[in-house]
Structure formats: structure tokens, C-alpha cells
C-alpha positions as CSV (number, residue, x, y, z in Angstrom):
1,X,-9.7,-4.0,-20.4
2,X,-9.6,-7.8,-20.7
3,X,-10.4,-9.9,-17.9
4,X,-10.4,-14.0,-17.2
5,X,-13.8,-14.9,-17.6
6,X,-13.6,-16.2,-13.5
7,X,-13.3,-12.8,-12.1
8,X,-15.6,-11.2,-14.8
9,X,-18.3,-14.2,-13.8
10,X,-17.4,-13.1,-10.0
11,X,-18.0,-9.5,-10.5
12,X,-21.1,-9.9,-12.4
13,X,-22.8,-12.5,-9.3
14,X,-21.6,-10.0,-7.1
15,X,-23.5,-7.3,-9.0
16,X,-26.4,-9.2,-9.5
17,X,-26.4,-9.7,-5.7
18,X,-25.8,-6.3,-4.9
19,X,-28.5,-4.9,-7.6
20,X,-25.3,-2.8,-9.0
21,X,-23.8,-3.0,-12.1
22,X,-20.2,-4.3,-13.6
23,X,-18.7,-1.2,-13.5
24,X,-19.8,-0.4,-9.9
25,X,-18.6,-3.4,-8.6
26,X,-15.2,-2.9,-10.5
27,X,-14.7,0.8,-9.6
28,X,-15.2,-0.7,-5.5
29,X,-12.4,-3.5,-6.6
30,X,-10.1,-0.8,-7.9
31,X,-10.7,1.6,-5.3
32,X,-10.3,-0.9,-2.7
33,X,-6.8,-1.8,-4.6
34,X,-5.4,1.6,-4.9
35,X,-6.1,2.1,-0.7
36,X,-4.3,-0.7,0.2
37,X,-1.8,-2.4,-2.1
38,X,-1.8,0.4,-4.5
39,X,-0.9,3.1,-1.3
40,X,2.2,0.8,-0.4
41,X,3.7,0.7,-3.7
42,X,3.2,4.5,-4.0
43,X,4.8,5.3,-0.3
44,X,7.6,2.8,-1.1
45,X,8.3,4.8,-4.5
46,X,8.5,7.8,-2.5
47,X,10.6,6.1,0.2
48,X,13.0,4.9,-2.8
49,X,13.5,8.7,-4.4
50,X,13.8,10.2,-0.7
51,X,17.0,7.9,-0.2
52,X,18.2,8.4,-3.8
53,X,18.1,12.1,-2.8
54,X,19.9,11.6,0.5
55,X,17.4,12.3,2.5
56,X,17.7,9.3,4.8
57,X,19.5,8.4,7.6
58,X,21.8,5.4,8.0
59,X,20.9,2.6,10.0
60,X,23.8,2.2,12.4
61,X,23.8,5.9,13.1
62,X,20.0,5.5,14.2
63,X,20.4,2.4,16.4
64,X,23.8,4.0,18.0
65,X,21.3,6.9,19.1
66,X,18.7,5.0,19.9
67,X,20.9,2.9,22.3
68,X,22.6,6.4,23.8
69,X,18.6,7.3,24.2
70,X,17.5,4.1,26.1
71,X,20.8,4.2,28.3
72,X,20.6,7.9,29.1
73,X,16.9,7.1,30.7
74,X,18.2,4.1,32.2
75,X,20.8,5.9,34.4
């Protein structure tokens, strides 16, 4: 993998400071990636293929139950 020679410098300080090497501080980056950024482009893929396969439901119908819901408990 090829990297700009300002994150490899970055990682490499960061190792140094830690007394870890390269790779330890670029498996952290990665992992740390993959739980936040990473997880949101998976569950959005998923969210994507759930509506494709109808299982959704449509807005309106949701807010128009909602609504129903809210003035139901406010009678």
C-alpha cells in the first residue's frame, strides 16, 4: 500500500512515541476506521438492499401512524 509521505511521517512519530511499530499503529488507524466510518457505510449498504427488497416502510404511512399514536394518547 502506498501512502503520502505526511501520514507515513505521522504514523512513524506516533510509533516512535508509542515504542510500537508501523504496522501497529496502522492496524489501530484501520481498525479505528472500519468501527466508525467503515460501520456506517456497511449499515447504509444494508439499509439500501432492505428497501430494494421491499422491506421498508413508506414515510407518509409512518408519520400518519405516528400522528394517530400521539393523538390517541392525547385524548
Amino acid at each position: 500500500m502506498r501512502l503520502p509521505t505526511d501520514v507515513l511521517a505521522e504514523m512513524e512519530e506516533i510509533a516512535k512515541i508509542c515504542g510500537r511499530t508501523r504496522s501497529w499503529v496502522f492496524v489501530r488507524a484501520l481498525k479505528s476506521y472500519l468501527a466508525a466510518e467503515g460501520r456506517e457505510i456497511i449499515e447504509i449498504d444494508r439499509a439500501r438492499r432492505d428497501v430494494k427488497a421491499g422491506n421498508g416502510h413508506d414515510l407518509d404511512d409512518v408519520i400518519d401512524e405516528l400522528e394517530g399514536i400521539v393523538k390517541g394518547a392525547a385524548a
